[in-house]
C-alpha positions as CSV (number, residue, x, y, z in Angstrom):
1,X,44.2,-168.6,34.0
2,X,42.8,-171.0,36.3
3,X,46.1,-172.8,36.5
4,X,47.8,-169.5,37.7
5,X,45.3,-169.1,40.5
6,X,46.0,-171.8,41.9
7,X,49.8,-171.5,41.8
8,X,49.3,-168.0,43.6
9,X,46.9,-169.7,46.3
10,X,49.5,-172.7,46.5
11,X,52.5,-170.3,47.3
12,X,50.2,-168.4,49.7
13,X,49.9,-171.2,51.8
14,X,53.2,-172.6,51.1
15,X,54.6,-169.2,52.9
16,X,52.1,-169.5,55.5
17,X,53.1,-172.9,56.7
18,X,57.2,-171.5,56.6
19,X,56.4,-168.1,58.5
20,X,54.1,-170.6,60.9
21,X,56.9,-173.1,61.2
22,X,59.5,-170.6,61.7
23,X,57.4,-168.6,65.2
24,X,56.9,-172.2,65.9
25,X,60.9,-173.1,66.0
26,X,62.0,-169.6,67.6
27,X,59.6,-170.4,70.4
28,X,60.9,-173.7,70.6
29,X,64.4,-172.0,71.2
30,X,63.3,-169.8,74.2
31,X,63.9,-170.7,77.8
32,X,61.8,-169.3,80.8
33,X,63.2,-168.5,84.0
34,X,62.4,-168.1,87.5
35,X,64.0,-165.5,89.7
36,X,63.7,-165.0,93.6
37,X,65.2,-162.5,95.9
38,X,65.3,-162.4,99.4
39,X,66.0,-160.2,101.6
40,X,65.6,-160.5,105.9
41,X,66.0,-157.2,107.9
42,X,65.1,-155.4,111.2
43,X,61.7,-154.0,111.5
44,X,61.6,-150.3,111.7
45,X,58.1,-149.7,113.7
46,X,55.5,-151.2,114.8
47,X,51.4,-150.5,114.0
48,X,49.2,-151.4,116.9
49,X,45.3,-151.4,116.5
50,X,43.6,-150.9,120.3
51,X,40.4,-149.9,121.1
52,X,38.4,-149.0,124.3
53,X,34.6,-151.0,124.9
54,X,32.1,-150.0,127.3
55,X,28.5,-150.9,128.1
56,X,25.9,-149.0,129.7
57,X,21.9,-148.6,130.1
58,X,21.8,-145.7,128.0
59,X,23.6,-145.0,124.8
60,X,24.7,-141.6,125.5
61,X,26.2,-142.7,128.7
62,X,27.7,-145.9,126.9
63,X,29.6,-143.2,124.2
64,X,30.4,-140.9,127.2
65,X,32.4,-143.6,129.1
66,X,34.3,-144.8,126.0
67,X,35.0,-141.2,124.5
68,X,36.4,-140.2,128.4
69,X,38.7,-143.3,127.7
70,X,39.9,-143.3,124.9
71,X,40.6,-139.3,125.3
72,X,42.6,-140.0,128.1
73,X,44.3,-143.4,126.1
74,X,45.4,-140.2,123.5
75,X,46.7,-138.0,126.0
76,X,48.9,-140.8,127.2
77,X,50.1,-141.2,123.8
78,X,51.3,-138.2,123.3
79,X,53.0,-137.4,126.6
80,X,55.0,-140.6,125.7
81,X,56.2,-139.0,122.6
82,X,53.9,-140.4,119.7
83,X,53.1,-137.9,116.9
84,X,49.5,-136.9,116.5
85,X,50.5,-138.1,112.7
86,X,51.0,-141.4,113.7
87,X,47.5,-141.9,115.4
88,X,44.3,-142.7,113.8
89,X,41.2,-143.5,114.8
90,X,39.8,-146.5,112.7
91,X,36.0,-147.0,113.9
92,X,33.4,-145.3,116.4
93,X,30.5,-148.1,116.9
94,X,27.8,-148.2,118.8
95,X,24.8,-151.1,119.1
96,X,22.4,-152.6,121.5
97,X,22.6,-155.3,124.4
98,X,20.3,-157.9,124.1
99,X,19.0,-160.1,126.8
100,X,19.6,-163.7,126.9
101,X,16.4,-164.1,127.9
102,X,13.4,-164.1,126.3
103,X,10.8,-162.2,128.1
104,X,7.5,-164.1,128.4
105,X,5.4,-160.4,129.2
106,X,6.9,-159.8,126.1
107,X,5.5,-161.9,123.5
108,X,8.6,-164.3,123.8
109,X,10.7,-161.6,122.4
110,X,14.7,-160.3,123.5
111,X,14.9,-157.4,125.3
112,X,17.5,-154.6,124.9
113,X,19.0,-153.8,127.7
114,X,21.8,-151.6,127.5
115,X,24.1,-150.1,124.5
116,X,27.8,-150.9,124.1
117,X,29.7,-148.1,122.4
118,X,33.2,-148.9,121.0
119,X,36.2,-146.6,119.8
120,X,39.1,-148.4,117.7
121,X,42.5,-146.2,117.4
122,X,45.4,-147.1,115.0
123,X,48.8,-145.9,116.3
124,X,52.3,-146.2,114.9
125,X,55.2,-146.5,117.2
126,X,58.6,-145.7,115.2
127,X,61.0,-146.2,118.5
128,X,60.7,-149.9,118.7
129,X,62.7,-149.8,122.3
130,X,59.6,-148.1,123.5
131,X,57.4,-150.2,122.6
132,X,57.1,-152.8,125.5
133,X,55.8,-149.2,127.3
134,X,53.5,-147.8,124.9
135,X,51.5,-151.0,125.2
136,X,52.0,-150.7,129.1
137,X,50.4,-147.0,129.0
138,X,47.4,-147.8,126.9
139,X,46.6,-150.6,129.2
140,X,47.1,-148.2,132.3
141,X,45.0,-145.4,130.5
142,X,41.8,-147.7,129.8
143,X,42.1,-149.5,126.4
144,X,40.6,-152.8,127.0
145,X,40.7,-154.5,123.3
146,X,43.9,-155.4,121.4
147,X,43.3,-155.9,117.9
148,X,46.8,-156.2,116.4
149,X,50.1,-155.7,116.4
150,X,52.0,-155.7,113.3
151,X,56.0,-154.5,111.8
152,X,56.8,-153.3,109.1
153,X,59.7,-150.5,107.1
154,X,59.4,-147.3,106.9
155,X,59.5,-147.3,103.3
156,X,57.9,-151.2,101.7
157,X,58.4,-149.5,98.4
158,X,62.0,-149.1,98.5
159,X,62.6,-152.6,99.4
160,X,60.7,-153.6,96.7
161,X,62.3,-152.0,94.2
162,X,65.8,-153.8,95.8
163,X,64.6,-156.9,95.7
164,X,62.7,-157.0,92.0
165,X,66.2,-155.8,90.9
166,X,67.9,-158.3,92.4
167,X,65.0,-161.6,91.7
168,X,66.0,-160.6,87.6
169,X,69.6,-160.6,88.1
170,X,69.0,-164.2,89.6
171,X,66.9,-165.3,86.5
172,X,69.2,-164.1,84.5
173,X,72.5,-165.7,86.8
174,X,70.3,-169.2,85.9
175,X,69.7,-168.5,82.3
176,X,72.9,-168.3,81.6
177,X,74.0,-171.3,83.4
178,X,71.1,-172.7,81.7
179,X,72.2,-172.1,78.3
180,X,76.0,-172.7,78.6
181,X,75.2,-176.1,79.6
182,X,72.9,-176.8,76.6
183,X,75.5,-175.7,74.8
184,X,73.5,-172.1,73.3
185,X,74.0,-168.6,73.5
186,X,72.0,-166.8,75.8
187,X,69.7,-164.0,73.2
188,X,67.7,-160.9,74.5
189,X,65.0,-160.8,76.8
190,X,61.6,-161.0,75.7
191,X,59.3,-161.1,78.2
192,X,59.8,-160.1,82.6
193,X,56.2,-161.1,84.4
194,X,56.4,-160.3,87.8
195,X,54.6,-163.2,90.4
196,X,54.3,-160.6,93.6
197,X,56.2,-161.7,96.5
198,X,55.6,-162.2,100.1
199,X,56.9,-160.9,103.7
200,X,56.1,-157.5,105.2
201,X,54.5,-156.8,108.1
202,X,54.4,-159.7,110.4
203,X,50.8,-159.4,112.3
204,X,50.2,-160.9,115.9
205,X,46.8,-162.2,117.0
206,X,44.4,-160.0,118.9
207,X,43.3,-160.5,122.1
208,X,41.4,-158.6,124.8
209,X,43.9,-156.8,126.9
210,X,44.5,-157.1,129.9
211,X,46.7,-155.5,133.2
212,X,50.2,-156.1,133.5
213,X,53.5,-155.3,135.5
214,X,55.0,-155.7,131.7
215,X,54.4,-157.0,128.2
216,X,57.8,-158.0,127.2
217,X,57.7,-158.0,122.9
218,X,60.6,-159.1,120.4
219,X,60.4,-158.1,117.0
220,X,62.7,-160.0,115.5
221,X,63.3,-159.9,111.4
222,X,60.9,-159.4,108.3
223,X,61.6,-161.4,105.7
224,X,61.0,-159.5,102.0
225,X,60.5,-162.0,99.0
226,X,60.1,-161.3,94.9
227,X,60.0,-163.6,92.5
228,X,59.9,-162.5,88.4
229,X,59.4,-164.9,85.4
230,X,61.9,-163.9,82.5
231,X,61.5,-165.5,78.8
232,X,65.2,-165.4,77.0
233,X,65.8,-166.3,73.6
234,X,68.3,-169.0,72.7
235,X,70.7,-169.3,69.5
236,X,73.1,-171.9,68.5
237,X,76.5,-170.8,69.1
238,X,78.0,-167.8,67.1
239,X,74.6,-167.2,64.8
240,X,73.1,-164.2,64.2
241,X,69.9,-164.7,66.8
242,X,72.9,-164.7,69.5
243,X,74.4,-161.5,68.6
């Protein structure tokens, strides 16, 4: 009885050790695979973050001055054509000025004395031609602060989807050279991991703004990038694994 106990546990780890070895040699005939895509195009619009600053000695008067100019930085805006849709205002701040100073009558501490309010707008301009003029009549308008200028598509989801497409028909283009050079058959897939890509909009540094006769501004091309990692299995020639 003993005996046949340990012939069952013997085969059990006999079959172990062959189902073990056997992952262990299909793993060994896999092959992993990078794809990339690329794809350069036109940019379609452009986002541009302004703002208007202003200080004064009381806060209301501070908010006053910079809500009278950025009113009249939207009005501009739209007389030139850009959708209320495509406007957004991104922050409303206010805080105080301190002196640089230190007042002696005042136990050594900083004084305030003013407020400076603030008033950030996002706008979208989708007629890139015009763009060169929309920057022209912000400045004319009042907005003192650039904070970015950035292009993009219309649609970054659709040119995704073109270029994942096309980063696993690469991998798979190289697996297949791959393999007929090791002398294999390419199998199925068994694993696609996506590794993001890069590109998009292209952003431009911000600055304060200040009056022009022009501000001359090329766009040039986006560049769109995807990369995918594919795991394919491999078979010797004419087995079953390769059918």
């Amino acid at each position: 009885m003993k005996a046949r106990k340990l012939l069952a546990a013997a085969l059990m780890l006999s079959m172990g050790a062959g189902a073990a070895a056997a992952s262990e040699a299909a793993a060994q005939r896999q092959i992993t695979v990078n794809g990339e895509s690329t794809l350069q195009m036109a940019p379609e619009l452009a986002t541009i973050t302004l703002g208007v600053t202003e200080e004064a000695e009381e806060a209301a008067a501070a908010m006053a001055a910079v809500s009278e100019a950025m009113g009249a930085v939207i009005a501009q805006l739209k007389d030139g054509g850009i959708a209320g849709a495509d406007m957004q205002t991104q922050q409303i701040a206010m805080h105080p000025v301190w002196s640089q100073d230190r007042s002696y009558d005042n136990g050594g501490r900083r004084e305030i004395t003013g407020f400076q309010a603030s008033n950030t707008l996002m706008v979208r301009v989708r007629d890139l031609d015009r763009l060169g003029m929309v920057l022209d009549t912000v400045l004319t308008a009042g907005a003192n602060q650039f904070q970015g200028l950035s292009f993009g598509v219309e649609d970054p989801a659709a040119v995704t989807d073109r270029i994942r497409g096309e980063a696993v028909k690469d991998a798979m283009r190289k697996a297949q050279q791959l393999a007929e050079a090791a002398g294999m058959d390419l199998g199925p897939v068994r694993t696609i991991t996506e590794n993001g890509g890069g590109g998009g909009p292209r952003p431009m540094m911000a600055m304060d703004m200040a009056r022009s006769e022009a501000m001359p501004v090329e766009a040039g091309e986006l560049t769109f990038t995807h990369n995918v990692s594919v795991v394919f299995d491999m078979a010797e020639p004419g087995s079953a694994a390769s059918e």
